[in-house]
C-alpha positions as CSV (number, residue, x, y, z in Angstrom):
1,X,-32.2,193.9,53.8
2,X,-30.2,196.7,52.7
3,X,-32.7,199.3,55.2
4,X,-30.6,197.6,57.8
5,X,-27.4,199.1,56.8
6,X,-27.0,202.4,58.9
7,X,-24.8,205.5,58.1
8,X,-21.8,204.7,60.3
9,X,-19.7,208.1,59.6
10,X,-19.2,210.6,62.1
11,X,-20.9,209.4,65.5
12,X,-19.6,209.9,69.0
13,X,-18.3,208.0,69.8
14,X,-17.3,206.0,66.4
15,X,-18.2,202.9,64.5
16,X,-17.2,199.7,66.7
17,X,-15.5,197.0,64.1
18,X,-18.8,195.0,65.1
19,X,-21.4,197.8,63.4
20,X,-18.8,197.9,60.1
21,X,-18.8,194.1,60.1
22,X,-22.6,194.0,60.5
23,X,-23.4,196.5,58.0
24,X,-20.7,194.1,55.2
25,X,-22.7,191.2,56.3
26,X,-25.7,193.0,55.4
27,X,-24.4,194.1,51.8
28,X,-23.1,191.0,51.2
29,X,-26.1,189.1,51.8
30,X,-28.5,191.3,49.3
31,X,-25.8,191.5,46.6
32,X,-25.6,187.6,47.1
33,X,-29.0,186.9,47.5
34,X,-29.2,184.8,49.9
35,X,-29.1,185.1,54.2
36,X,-27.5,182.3,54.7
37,X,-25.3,180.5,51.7
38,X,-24.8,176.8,51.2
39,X,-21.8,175.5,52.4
40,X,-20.0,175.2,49.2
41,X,-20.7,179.6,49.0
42,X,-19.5,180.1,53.0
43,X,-16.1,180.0,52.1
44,X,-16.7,183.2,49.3
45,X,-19.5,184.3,51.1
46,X,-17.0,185.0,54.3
47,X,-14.4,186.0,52.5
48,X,-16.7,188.3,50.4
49,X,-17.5,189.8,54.0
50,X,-14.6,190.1,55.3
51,X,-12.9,192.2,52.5
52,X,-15.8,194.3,52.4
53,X,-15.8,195.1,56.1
54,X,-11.9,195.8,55.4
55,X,-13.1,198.6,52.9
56,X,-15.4,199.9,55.0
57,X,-13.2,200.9,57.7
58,X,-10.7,202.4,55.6
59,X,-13.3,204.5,54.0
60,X,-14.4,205.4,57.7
61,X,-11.5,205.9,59.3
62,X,-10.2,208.4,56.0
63,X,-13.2,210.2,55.8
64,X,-12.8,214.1,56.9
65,X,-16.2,216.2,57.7
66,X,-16.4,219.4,59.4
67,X,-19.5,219.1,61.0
68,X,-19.8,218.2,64.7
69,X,-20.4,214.6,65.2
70,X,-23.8,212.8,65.9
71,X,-24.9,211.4,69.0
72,X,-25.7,208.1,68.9
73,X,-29.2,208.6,71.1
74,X,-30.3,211.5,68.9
75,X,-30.5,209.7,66.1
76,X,-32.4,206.6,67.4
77,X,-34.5,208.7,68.7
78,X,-35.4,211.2,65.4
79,X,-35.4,207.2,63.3
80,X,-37.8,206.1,65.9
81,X,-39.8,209.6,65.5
82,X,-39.3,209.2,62.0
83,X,-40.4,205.4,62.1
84,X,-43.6,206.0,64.4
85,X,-45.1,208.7,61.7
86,X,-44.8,206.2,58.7
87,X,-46.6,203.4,60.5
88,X,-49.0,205.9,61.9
89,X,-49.6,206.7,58.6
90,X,-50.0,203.1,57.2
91,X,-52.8,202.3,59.6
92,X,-55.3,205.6,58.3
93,X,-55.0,204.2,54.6
């Protein structure tokens, strides 16, 4: 689950609240161990999320980096580059 969690510092433009909440729900769900929690967990389950994505904006928003930010596109495109070669590779085992 956690492979789904995507650096979220320094992009131009920056993290949308949506990519910091999707990356807590993320967290939360491995640490929890579950995808999808009974309805006697929701209630800690989303509040569990909800402080986390708290923390991860602050951390975000404080962080201070000297290097030029990173386009969004260029990225996708160098994970899908980087993605292609491992399954490439899978298939010639």
């Amino acid at each position: 689950m956690c492979r789904n969690i995507r650096p979220l510092n320094n992009f131009a433009p920056p993290a949308t609240d949506d990519e910091v909440h999707a990356a807590a729900v993320q967290y939360v769900r491995k640490i929890a161990g579950t995808t999808k929690p009974s309805a006697a967990n929701q209630e800690a389950f989303d509040r569990a999320v909800r402080r986390v994505t708290e923390a991860s904006r602050e951390l975000i928003d404080s962080l201070v980096t000297t290097a030029p930010p990173k386009k969004r596109e260029e990225e996708a495109a160098k994970a899908r580059a980087r993605a292609q070669v491992r399954y490439d590779s899978v298939g010639t085992r």
